[in-house]
VMD Tcl script that draws the C-alpha trace (Angstrom):
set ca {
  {78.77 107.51 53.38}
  {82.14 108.22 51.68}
  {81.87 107.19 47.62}
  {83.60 103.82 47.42}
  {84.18 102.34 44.43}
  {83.61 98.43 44.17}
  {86.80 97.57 42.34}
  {89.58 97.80 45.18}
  {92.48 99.07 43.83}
  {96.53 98.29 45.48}
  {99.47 99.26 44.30}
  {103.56 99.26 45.73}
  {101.88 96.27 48.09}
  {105.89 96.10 49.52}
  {106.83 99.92 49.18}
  {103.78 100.34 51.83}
  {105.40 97.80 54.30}
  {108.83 98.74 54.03}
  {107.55 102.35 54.59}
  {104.98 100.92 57.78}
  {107.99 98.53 59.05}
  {110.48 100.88 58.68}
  {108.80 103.56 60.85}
  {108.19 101.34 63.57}
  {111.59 99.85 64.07}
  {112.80 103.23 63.69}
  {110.79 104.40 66.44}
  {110.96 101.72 68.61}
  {114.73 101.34 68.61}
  {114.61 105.20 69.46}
  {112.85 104.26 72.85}
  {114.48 101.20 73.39}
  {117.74 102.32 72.97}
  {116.82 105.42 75.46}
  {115.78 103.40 78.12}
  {119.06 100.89 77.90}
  {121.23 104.38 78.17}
  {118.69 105.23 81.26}
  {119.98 102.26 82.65}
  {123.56 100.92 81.46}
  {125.71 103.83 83.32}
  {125.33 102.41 87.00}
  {126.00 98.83 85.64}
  {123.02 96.97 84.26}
  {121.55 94.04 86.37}
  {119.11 91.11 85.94}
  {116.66 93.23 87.48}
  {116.96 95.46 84.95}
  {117.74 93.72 82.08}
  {114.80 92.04 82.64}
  {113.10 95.85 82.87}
  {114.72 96.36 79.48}
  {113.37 93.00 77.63}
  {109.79 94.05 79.06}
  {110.07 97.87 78.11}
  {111.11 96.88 74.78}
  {108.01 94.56 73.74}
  {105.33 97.24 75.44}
  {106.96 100.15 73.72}
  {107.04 98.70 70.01}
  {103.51 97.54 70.57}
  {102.72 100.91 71.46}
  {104.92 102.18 68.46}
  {102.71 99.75 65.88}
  {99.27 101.24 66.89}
  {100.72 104.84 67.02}
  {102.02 104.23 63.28}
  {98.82 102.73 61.84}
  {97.23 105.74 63.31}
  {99.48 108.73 62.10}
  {99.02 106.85 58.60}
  {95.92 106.95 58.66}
  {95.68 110.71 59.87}
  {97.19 111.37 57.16}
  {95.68 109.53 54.29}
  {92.25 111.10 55.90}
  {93.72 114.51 56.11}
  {94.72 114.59 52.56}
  {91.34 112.28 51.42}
  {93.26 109.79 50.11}
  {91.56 106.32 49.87}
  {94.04 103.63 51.85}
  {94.06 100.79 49.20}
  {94.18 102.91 46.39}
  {95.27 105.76 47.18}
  {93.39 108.04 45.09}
  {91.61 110.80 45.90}
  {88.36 109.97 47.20}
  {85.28 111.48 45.49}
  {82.72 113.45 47.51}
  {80.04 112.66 44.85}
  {78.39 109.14 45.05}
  {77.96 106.90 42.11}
  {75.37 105.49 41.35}
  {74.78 102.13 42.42}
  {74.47 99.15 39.63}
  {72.13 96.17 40.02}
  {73.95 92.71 42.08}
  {74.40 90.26 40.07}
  {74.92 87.55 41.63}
  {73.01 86.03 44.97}
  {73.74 86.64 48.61}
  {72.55 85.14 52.00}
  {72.59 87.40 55.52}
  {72.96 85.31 57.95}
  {72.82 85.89 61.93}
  {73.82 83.29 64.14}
  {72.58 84.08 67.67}
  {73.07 81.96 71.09}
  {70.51 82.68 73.92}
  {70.01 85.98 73.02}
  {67.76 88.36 74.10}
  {64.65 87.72 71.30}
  {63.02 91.28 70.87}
  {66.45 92.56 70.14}
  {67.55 89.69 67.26}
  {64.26 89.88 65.57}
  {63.99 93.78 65.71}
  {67.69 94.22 64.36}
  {67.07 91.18 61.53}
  {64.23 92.98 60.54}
  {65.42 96.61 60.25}
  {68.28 95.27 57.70}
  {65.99 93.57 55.73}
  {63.44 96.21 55.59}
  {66.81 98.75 54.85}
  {67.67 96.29 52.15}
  {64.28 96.32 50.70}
  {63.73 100.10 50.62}
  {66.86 100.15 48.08}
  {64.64 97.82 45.09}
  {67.49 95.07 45.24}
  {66.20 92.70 48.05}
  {65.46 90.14 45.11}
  {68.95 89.18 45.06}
  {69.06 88.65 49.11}
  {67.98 85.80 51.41}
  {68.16 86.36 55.17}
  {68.99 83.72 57.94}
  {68.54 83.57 60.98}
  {70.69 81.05 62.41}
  {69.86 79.75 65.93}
  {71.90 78.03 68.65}
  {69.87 78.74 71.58}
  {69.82 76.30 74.09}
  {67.43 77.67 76.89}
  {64.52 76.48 76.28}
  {62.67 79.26 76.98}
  {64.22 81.61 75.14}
  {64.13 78.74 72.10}
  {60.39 79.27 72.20}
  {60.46 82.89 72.78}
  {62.30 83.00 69.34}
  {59.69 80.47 67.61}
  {56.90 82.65 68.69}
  {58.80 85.79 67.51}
  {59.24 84.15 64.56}
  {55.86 83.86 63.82}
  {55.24 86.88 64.77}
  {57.96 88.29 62.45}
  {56.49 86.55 58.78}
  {53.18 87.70 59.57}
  {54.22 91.50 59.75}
  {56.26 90.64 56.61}
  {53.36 89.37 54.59}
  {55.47 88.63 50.92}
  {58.48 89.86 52.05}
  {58.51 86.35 54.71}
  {59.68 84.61 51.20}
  {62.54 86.00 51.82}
  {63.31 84.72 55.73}
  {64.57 81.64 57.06}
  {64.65 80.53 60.71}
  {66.96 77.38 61.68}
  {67.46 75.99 65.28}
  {70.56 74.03 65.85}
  {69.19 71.22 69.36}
  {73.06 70.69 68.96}
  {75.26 73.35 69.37}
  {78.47 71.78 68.74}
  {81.66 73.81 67.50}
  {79.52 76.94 68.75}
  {79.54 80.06 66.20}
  {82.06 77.87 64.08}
  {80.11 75.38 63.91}
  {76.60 77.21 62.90}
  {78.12 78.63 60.43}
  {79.96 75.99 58.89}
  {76.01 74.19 59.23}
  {74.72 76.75 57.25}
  {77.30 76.57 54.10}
  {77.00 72.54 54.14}
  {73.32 72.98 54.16}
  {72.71 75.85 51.78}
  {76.08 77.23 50.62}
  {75.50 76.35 47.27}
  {72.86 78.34 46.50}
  {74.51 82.05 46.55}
  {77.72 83.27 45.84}
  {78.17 84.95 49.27}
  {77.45 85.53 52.72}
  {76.85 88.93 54.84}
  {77.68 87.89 58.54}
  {75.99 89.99 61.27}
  {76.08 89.54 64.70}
  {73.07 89.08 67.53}
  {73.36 93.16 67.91}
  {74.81 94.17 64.44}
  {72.28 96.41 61.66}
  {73.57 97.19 58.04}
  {72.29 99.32 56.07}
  {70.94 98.20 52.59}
  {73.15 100.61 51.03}
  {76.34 99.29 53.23}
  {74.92 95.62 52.13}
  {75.29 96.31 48.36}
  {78.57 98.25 48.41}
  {79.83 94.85 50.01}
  {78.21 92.92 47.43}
  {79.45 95.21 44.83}
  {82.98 94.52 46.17}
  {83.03 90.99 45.64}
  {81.38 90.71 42.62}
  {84.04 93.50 41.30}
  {86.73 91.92 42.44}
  {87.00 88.09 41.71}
  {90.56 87.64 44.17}
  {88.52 88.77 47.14}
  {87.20 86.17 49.42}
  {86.21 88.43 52.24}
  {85.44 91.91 52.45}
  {85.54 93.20 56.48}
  {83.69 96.56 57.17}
  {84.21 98.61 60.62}
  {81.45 98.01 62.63}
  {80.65 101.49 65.09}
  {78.66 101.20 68.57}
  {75.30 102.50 68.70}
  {72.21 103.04 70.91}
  {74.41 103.24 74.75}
  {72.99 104.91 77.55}
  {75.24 104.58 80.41}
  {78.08 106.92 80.88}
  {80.56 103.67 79.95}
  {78.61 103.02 76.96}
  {78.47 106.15 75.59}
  {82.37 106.91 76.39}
  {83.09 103.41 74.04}
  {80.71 104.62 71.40}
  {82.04 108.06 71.03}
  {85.34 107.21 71.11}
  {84.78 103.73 68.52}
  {83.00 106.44 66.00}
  {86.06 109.17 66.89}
  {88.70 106.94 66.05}
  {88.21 103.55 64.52}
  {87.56 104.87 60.81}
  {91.27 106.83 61.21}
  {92.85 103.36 62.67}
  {91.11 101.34 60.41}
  {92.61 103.60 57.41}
  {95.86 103.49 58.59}
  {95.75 99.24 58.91}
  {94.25 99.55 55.49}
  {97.23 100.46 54.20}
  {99.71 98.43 55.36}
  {97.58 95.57 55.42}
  {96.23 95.79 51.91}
  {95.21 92.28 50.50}
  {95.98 90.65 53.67}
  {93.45 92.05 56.24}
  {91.59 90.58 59.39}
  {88.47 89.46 59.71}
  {86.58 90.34 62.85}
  {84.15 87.85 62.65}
  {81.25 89.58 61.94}
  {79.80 92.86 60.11}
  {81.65 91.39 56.41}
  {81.00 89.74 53.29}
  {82.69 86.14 52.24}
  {82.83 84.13 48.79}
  {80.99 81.20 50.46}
  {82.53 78.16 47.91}
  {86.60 79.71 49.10}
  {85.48 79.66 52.52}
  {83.92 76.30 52.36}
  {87.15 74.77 50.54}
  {89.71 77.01 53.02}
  {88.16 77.35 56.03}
  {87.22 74.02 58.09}
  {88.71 74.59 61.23}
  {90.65 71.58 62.58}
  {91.03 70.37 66.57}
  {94.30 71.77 68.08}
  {96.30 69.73 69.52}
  {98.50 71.57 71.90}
  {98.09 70.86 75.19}
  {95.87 73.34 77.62}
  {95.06 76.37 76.84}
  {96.87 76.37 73.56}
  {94.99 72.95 72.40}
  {91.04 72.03 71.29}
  {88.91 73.90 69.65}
  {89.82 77.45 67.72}
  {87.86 79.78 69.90}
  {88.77 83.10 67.73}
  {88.32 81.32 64.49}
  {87.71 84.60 62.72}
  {91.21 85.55 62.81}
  {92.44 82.37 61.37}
  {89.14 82.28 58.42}
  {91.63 85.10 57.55}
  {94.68 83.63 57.45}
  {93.41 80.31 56.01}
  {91.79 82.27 53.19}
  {94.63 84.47 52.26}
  {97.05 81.33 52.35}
  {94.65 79.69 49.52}
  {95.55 83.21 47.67}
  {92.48 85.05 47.95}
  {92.67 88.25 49.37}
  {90.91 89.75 52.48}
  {89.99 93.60 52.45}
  {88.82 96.12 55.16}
  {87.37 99.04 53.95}
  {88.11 101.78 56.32}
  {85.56 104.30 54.99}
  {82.29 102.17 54.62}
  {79.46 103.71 56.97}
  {76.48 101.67 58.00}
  {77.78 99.30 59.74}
  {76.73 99.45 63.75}
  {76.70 97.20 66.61}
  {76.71 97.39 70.32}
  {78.81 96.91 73.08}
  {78.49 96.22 76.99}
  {77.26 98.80 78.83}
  {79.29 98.97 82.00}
  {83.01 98.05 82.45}
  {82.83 94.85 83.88}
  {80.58 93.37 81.55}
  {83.43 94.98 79.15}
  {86.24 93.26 80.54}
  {83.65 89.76 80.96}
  {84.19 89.64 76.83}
  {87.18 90.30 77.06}
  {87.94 87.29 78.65}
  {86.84 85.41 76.21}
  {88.87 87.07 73.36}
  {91.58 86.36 75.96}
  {91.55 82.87 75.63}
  {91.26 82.36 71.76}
  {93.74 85.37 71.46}
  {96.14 83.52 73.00}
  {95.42 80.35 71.77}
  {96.59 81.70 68.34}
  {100.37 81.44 69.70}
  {100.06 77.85 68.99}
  {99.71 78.80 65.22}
  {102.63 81.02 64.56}
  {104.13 78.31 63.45}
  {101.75 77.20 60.77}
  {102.34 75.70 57.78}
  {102.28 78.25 54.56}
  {100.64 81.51 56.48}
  {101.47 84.18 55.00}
  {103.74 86.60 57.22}
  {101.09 89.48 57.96}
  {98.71 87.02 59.30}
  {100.98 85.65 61.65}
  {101.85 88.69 62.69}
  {97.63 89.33 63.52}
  {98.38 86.22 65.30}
  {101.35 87.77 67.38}
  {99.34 90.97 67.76}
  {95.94 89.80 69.06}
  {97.69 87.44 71.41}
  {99.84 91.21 72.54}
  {97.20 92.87 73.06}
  {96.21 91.50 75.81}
  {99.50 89.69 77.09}
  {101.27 93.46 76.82}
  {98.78 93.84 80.14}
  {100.72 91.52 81.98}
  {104.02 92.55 80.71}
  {103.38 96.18 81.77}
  {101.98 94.98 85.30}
  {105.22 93.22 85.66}
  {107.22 96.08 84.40}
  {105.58 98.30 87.53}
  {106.59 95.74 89.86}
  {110.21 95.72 88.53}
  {110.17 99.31 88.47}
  {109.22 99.49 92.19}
  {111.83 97.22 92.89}
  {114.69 98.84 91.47}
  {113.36 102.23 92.62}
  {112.97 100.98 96.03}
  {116.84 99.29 95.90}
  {118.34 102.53 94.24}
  {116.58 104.62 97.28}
  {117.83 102.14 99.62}
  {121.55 101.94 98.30}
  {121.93 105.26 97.25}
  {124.69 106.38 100.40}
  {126.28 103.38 99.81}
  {129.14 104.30 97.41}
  {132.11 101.66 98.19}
  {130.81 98.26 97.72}
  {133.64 96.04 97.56}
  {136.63 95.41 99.99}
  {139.56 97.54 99.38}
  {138.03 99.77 96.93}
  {139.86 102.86 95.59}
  {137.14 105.05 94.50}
  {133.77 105.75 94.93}
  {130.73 104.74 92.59}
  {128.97 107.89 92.10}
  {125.19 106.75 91.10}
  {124.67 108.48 87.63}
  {120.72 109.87 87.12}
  {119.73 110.14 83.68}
  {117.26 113.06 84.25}
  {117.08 114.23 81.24}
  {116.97 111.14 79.08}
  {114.46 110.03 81.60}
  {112.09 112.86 80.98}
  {112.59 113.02 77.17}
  {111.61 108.69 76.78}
  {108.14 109.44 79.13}
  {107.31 112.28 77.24}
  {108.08 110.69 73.81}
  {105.66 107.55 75.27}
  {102.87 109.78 76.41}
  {103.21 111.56 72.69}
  {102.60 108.09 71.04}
  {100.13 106.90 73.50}
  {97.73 110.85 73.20}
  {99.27 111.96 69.33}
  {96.29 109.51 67.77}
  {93.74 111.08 69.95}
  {94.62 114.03 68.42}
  {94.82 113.02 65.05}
  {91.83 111.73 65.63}
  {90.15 114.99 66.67}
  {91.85 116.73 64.29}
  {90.23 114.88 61.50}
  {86.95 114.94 63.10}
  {87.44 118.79 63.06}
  {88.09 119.67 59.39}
  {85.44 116.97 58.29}
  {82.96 115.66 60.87}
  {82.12 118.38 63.18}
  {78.60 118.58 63.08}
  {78.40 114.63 63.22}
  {79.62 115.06 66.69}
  {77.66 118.03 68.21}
  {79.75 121.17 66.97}
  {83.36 122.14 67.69}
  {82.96 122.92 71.31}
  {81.01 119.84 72.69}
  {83.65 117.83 70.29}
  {86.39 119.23 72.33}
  {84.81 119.13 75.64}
  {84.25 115.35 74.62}
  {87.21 114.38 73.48}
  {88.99 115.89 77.03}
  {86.64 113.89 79.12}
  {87.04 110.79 77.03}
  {90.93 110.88 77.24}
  {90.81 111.19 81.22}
  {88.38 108.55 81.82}
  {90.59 105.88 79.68}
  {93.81 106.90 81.67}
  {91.97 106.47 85.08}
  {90.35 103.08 83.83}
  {93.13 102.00 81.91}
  {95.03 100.53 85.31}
  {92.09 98.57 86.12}
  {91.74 97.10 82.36}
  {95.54 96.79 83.37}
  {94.61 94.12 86.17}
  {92.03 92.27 84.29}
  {93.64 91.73 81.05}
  {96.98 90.22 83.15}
  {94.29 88.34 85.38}
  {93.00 86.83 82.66}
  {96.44 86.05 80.61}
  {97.69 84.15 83.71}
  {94.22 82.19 83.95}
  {94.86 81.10 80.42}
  {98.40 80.11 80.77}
  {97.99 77.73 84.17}
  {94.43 76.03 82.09}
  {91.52 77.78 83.59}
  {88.75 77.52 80.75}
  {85.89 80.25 79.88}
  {82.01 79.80 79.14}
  {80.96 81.35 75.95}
  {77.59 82.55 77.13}
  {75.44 85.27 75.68}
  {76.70 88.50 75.83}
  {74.88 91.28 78.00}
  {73.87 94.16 75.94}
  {71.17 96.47 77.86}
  {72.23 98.89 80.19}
  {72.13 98.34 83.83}
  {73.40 99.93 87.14}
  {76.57 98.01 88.63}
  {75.70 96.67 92.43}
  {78.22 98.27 94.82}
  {78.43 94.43 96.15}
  {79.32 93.41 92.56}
  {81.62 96.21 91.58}
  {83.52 95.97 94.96}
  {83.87 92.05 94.70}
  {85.37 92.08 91.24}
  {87.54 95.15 92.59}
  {88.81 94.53 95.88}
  {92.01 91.88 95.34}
  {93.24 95.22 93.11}
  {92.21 97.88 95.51}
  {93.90 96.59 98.11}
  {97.37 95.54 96.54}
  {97.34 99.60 95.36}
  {97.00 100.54 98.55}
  {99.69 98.75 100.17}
  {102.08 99.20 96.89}
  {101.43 103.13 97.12}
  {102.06 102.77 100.54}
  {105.28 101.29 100.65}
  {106.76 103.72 97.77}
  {105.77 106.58 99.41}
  {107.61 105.90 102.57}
  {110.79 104.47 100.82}
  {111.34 106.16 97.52}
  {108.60 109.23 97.49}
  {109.59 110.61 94.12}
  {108.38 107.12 92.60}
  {105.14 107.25 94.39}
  {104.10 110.83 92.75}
  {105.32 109.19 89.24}
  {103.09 106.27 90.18}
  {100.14 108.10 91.67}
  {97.49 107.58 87.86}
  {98.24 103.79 88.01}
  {97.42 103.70 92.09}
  {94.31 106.59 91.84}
  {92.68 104.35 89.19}
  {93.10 100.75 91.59}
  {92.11 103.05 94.11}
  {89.43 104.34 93.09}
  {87.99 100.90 90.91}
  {85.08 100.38 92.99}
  {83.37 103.61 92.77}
  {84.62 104.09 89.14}
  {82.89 101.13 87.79}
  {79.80 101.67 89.97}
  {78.90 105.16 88.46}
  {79.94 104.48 84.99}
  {77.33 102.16 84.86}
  {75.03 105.07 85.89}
  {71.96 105.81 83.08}
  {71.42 108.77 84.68}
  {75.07 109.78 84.48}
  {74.72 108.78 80.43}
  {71.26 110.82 80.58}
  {73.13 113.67 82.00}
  {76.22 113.95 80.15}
  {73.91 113.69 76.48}
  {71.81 116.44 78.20}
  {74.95 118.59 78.51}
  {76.28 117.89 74.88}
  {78.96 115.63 76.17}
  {80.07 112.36 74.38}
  {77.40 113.31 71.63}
  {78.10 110.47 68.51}
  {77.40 110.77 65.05}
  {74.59 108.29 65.14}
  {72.89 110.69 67.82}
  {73.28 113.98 65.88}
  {72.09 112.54 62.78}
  {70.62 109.56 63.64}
  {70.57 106.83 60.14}
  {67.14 105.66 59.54}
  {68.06 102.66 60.13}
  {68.53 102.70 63.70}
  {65.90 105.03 64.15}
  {63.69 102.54 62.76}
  {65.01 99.92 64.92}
  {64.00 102.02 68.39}
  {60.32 102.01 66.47}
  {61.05 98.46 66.04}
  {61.92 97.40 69.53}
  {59.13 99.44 71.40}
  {56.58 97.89 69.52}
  {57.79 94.50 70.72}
  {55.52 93.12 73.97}
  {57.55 90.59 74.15}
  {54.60 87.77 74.34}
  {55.17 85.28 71.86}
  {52.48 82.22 71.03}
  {53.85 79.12 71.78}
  {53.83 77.43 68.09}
  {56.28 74.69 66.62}
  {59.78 76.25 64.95}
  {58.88 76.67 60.76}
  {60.08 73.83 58.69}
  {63.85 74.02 57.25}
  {64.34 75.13 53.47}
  {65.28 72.59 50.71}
  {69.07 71.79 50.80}
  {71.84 69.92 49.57}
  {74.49 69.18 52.21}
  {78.37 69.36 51.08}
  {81.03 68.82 53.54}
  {83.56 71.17 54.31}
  {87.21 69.92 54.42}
  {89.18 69.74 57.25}
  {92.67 72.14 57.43}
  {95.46 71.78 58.36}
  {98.48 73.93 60.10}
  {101.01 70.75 60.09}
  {104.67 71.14 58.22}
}
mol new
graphics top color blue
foreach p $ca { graphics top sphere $p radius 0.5 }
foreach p [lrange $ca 0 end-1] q [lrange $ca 1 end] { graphics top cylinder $p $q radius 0.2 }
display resetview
């Protein structure tokens, strides 16, 4: 882990986002005003305008991720710490005593038990080995609902203070009958309850561990720096076995740290929060953060699904700032293990991304949080807009094939119009989009070259990774295409989503399963590549990566799901991550952990609540 040190240093706050800014307009009025000269000399249309206004928004949100990422190449190239921008030191200091106290909570809903208890205790016991755990309680914050799982976690409990023996002083369990404003909500419980008694709050996830050095270097940073309400690490996937799972977890630990560098530094004071894996002041969050009841009307109204986005923006609107440090390690979690449980939470970030449109608006946000507003909801609307843009683009491709003998069309006209074809221009805007799209892969190798090569296997399995890894997310990047605008549209015309537990462990995708969810796209590929091949041929080769990955959906989701394809590929040295080649003791001690769990828990009564004092937690609002 890269030396931090806790006092976060920023300076030329505006110079950094006139320089950020800047680059991306730059850029982005480069493509966009290459694609309106594509299109202006044979007289611009509807059709195409509306091609243009589409284009436009996809390429700049493209240009913004490209930017953050060539930033932060270079500020990692040159070791240059993003908030500071000082050279970062290879030596670490030594790390002081906390003085002040800290609760770890972990709010979990119907989760699977072995794994909450074994990844609660693993911290802990991380936290303990460092002599500091004094300063620490650690909650376990329940909102299970099935009732057998509810006892499964009693039992495990149990089972849980007994193998702590003194250390259990230092554990609380609480189960929440009523679950109401979900993870918002049991949270929110939790600082009415017991907020008072620290000065912050570590927020872990059902499958996040943190190391106990990762937990006082957050500590450190708010205690060091008295503006900072919340202090967001970058949390990196661990422990995947399937051939999906291990592509997301080699890729997250290839190229999150560089992203995350580069948003550091634009971002600076006023940072996301990605609801889980940070630190947060408890009595700024309690006074800031009480999420109100929207009340737009459908999908836009209700309750704040995402609320971790707008925690942020609430927070830094009270004038407290909010922080990611790019280069903290030891901070894991996992991720779904086969694409369609992927694109399943997805769906659910869907709906509270896009809810945050309704807040744009707000009153007093500060103007980088509403644009993390504009972005999240982006993300995934940009599927739509691109799926939208291929249509038009078949369209006009299929009308310039069709018209393109037809030179006089008006009565009585004296000359000809000769169709003009950009070919050149044409050529030069797709390659300078497939530069912005693979240039942060690169980057991205490129650091991991110069600094990290053994963390990934050597130089040659790096490469050979890195290839494979680029391939697979252009052939599954049509099908995330089709489910992100899927699940935009379901939004938009009211369809709500169920919350429910995320699935974690591995598992082998049913062909019945993976062709059901599959099909719809499948088949419109088939008939779409069909019809451009017979009427404008040169489009169908141009569209032949968006059709071979609709095509081929079912079979691709099917055998990514494959453990023995995972098995395989780690046997050959592909997709090998840092927390494989030198695995932390932490997680190591969590597989010890998790084997020794039989998963047969006594049926006893859930432990009595610790003493509190309940405060309430005012209400915002985002009114003029």
């Amino acid at each position: 882990m890269p030396a931090k040190q806790a006092e976060i240093s920023m300076s030329g706050i505006l110079g950094r986002r006139v320089l950020f800014f800047s680059l991306v307009f730059m850029l982005g009025g480069l493509g966009i005003g290459m694609m309106f000269e594509i299109l202006r000399p044979n007289g611009v249309t509807l059709l195409e305008i509306s091609l243009l206004l589409l284009f436009g928004i996809t390429f700049l949100w493209i240009v913004f991720a490209f930017t953050s990422g060539a930033i932060g190449f270079v500020l990692q190239l040159m070791r240059l710490d993003p908030l500071s921008l000082r050279r970062q030191s290879s030596v670490p200091s030594p790390e002081p005593r906390v003085a002040t106290r800290t609760a770890v909570i972990m709010p979990v809903y119907n989760e699977d038990t072995a794994r909450v208890i074994s990844g609660f205790e693993v911290s802990l016991r991380s936290l303990e080995a460092t002599g500091q755990l004094d300063a620490f309680d650690f909650y376990l914050l329940s909102d299970t609902q099935d009732a057998e799982l509810a006892r499964a976690e009693a039992g495990a409990w149990q089972q849980l203070c007994r193998r702590l023996g003194p250390l259990a002083a230092r554990v609380n369990y609480r189960r929440r009958t009523d679950n109401s404003g979900r993870k918002v909500g049991n949270v929110s419980d939790f600082c009415c309850r017991w907020g008072d008694k620290y000065e912050s709050m570590i927020v872990l996830d059902a499958d996040s561990v943190m190391t106990g050095e990762c937990m006082l270097s957050l500590v450190h940073a708010i205690e060091q720096n008295p503006n900072a309400a919340l202090v967001q690490t970058v949390p990196i996937p661990v422990r995947q076995h399937t051939m999906f799972g291990r592509f997301l977890q080699f890729a997250a630990d290839l190229y999150s740290p560089m992203l995350a560098t580069g948003l550091a530094f634009w971002q600076t004071d006023t940072a996301n929060y990605w609801g889980h894996n940070a630190i947060i002041r408890i009595e700024p969050f309690m006074q800031h953060c009480g999420l109100p009841e929207l009340t737009g009307r459908g999908p836009f109204g209700g309750e704040i699904l995402s609320h971790d986005f707008v925690e942020a923006a609430l927070l830094r609107r009270a004038g407290w700032s909010v922080v990611l440090l790019a280069d903290l390690r030891g901070s894991y979690e996992e991720v779904p293990s086969n694409l369609l449980d992927y694109a399943t939470r997805d769906r659910r970030w869907v709906q509270g991304n896009m809810q945050h449109l309704a807040l744009l608006t707000g009153s007093r946000l500060h103007g980088v949080s509403r644009l993390h507003f504009l972005l999240g909801a982006v993300a995934y609307g940009s599927s739509l807009l691109w799926l939208m843009m291929l249509a038009l683009s078949s369209i006009d491709a299929v009308v310039r094939a069709l018209s393109s003998n037809v030179f006089f069309t008006a009565g009585f006209q004296m000359f000809p119009n000769w169709p003009i074809a950009k070919t050149g221009l044409i050529f030069s805007l797709l390659s300078l989009t497939v530069a912005l799209l693979i240039l942060p892969k690169v980057f991205g190798v490129v650091i991991a070259l110069q600094q990290r090569r053994a963390q990934f296997g050597g130089t040659l399995r790096l490469l050979m990774g890195s290839l494979i890894e680029t391939v697979f997310a252009i052939l599954i990047a049509p099908l995330m295409m089709v489910f992100h605008a899927y699940f935009v549209v379901s939004v938009l015309i009211g369809h709500k989503v169920s919350w429910n537990a995320q699935a974690r462990e591995g598992r082998m995708v049913p062909w019945g399963e993976a062709f059901g969810h599959t099909f719809p796209a499948t088949l419109v590929a088939i008939i779409w590549g069909a019809l451009t091949y017979v009427l404008t041929p040169v489009f169908f080769w141009w569209m032949t990566p968006v059709l071979a990955g609709l095509v081929l959906a079912a079979p691709i989701v099917r055998y990514s799901s494959s453990l023995a394809l995972g098995e395989w590929l780690r046997n050959l040295g592909i997709f090998i991550a840092p927390s494989e080649a030198q695995e932390p003791k932490v997680l190591s001690d969590l597989g010890v952990t998790l084997s020794g769990q039989n998963e047969v828990y006594p049926d006893v009564p859930e432990p009595a609540l610790p003493a509190s004092r309940w405060r309430d937690m005012p209400i915002q609002s985002f009114a003029k």
